[in-house]
C-alpha positions as CSV (number, residue, x, y, z in Angstrom):
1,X,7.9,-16.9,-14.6
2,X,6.4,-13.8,-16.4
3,X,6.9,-11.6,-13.4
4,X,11.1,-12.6,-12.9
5,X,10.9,-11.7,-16.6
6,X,9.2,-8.5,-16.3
7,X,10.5,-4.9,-15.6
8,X,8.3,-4.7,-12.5
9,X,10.2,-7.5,-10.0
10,X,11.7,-4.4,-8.7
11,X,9.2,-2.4,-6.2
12,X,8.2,-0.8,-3.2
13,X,4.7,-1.9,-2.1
14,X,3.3,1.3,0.0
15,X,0.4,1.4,2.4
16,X,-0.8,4.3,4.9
17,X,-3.2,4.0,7.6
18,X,-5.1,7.8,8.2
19,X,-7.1,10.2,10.5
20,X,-10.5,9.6,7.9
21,X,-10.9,9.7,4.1
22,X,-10.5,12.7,3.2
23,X,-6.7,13.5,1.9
24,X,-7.4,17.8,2.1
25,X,-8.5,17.2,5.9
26,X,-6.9,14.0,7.2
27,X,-3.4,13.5,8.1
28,X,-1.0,10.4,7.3
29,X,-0.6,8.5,11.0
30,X,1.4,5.0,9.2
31,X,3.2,4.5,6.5
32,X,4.4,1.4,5.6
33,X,7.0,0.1,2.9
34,X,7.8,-3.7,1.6
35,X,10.9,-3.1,-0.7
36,X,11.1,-5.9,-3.0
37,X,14.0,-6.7,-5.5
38,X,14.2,-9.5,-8.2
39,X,11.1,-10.9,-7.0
40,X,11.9,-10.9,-3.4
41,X,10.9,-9.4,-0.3
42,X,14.5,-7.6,0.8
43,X,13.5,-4.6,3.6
44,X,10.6,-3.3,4.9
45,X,9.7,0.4,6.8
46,X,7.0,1.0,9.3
47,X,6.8,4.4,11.0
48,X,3.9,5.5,13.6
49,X,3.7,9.7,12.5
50,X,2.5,12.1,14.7
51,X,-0.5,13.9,12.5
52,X,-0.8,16.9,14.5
53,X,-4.5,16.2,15.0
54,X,-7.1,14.0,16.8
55,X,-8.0,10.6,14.7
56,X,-11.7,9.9,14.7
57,X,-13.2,7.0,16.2
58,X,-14.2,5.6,13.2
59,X,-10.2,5.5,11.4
60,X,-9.6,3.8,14.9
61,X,-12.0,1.9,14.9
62,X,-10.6,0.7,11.3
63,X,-6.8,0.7,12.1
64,X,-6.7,0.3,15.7
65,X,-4.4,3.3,16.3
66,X,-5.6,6.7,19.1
67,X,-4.1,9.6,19.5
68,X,-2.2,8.5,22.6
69,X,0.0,6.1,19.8
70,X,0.9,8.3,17.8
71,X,1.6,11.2,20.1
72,X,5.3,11.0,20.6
73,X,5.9,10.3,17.3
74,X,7.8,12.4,14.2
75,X,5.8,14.3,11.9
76,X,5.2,13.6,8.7
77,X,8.0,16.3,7.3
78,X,10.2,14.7,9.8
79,X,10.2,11.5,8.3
80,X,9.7,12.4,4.6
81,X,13.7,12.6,4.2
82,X,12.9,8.7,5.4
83,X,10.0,7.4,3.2
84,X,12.0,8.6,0.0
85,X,15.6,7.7,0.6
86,X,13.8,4.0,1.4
87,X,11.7,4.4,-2.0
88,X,15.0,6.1,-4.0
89,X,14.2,5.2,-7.9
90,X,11.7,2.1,-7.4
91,X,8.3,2.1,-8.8
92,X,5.6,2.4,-6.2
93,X,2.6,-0.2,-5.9
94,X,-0.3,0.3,-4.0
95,X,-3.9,-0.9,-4.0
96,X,-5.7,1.8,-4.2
97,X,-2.8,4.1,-4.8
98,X,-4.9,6.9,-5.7
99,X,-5.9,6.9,-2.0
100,X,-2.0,6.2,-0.4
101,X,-0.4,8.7,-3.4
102,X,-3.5,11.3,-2.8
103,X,-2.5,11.4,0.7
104,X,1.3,11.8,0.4
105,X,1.1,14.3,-1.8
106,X,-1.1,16.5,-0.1
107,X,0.8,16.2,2.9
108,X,3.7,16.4,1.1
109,X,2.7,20.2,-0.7
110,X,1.8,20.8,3.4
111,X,4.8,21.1,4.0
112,X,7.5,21.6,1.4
113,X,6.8,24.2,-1.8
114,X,9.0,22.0,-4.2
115,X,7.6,19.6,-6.4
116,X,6.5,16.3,-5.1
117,X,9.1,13.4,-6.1
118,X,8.4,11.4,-9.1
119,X,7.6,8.5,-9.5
120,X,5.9,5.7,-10.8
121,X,3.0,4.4,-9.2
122,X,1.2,1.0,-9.9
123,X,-2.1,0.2,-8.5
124,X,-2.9,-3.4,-7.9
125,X,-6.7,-2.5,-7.4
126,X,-7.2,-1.1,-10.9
127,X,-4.8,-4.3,-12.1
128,X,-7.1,-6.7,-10.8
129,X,-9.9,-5.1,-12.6
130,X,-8.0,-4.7,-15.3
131,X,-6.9,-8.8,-15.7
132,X,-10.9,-9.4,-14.7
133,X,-12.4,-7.7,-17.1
134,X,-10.0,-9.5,-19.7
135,X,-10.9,-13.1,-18.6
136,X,-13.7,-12.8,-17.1
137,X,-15.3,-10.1,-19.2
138,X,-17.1,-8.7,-16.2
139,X,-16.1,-6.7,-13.6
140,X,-15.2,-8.2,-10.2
141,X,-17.7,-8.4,-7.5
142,X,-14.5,-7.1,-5.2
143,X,-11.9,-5.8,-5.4
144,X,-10.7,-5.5,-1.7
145,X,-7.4,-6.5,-0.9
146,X,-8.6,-8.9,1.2
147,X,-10.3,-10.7,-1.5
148,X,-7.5,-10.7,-3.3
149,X,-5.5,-11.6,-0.6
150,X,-8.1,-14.6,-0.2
151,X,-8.0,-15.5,-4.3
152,X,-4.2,-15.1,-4.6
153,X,-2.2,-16.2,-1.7
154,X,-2.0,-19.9,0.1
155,X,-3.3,-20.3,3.4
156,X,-0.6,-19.3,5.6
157,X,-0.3,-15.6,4.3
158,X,-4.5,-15.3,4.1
159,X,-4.3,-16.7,8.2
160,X,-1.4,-14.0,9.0
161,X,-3.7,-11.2,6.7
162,X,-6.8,-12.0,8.5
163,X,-5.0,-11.1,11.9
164,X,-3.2,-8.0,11.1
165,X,-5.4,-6.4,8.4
166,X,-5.3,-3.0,8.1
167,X,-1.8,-2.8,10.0
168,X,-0.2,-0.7,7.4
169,X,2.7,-3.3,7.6
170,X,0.9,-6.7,6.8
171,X,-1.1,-4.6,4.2
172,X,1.8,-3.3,2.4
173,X,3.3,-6.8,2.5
174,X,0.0,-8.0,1.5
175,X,-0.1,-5.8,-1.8
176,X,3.8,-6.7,-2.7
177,X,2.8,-10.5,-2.6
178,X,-1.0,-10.1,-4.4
179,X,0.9,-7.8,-7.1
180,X,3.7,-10.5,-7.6
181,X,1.0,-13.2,-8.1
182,X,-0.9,-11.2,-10.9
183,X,1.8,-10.6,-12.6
184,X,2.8,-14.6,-12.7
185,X,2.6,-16.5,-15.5
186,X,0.2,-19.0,-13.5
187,X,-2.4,-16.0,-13.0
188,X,-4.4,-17.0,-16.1
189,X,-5.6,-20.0,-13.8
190,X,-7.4,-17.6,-11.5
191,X,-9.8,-17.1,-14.3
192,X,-11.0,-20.1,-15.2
């Protein structure tokens, strides 16, 4: 397929559940990591983090984690050393990675003065858009991962999304699988 033929079949599909929206006042309290090589899902990471603050009702509402969860756990600097050597040189894809790379930097500058690490980030939000707007020549009228998860993916992985959405885990997985099926040679189809 296009994909096993691309430079991207190597990855680490990221997702982070928060305290609220806002990356300057909010705190990371999930990260979680699908590491996937030659088209496959290999490892994956999923770390509670303590975020040194209360999480409103409303992120809890969303992600179904309080502040008695997350309590016990590491901080974010405590597990940084983690999140990277799991990452090492891959590219990172997120949907809406402006949001999940927003937040780890700003946490990251919280608590270190070096520069943040680099890498490459791929957003599978803006790549849907992007592959829309080509075929379709409109934008989409979503471009939630769960519709994509719904468009994409066959009926067992939309049943195991639609009961553990916005776990950071089953998103991250989520976002590995959606951005392998965009970048399939079969993904023309979608557009019909």
């Amino acid at each position: 397929s296009f994909f096993m033929n691309s430079k991207c079949k190597n990855f680490v599909a990221l997702d982070i559940e928060t305290t609220g929206q806002d990356a300057h006042e909010d705190r990371i309290i999930q990260v979680a990591m699908v590491k996937v090589l030659n088209g496959e899902i290999k490892d994956t990471y999923c770390k509670l983090v303590n975020p040194q603050k209360h999480i409103s009702l409303a992120a809890s509402e969303v992600n179904g984690l309080y502040d008695v969860d997350v309590k016990k756990e590491k901080t974010i600097k405590q597990i940084f050393p983690e999140i990277f050597a799991f990452i090492d040189d891959l590219p990172i894809v997120a949907h809406n990675a402006k949001f999940d790379m927003g937040f780890l930097r700003n946490e990251w500058y919280r608590c270190f003065e070096e520069k943040f690490p680099k890498h490459k980030d791929i957003c599978t939000l803006e790549l849907w858009k992007s592959l829309y707007i080509i075929f379709q020549n409109e934008t989409p009228d979503s471009s939630k991962l769960g519709t994509l998860v719904q468009l994409l993916l066959d009926d067992v992985e939309v049943r195991t999304y639609n009961e553990n959405k916005h776990d950071a885990l089953c998103d991250a997985s989520a976002t590995a699988k959606v951005f392998m099926k965009l970048y399939d040679d079969n993904y023309k189809k979608l557009f019909k």
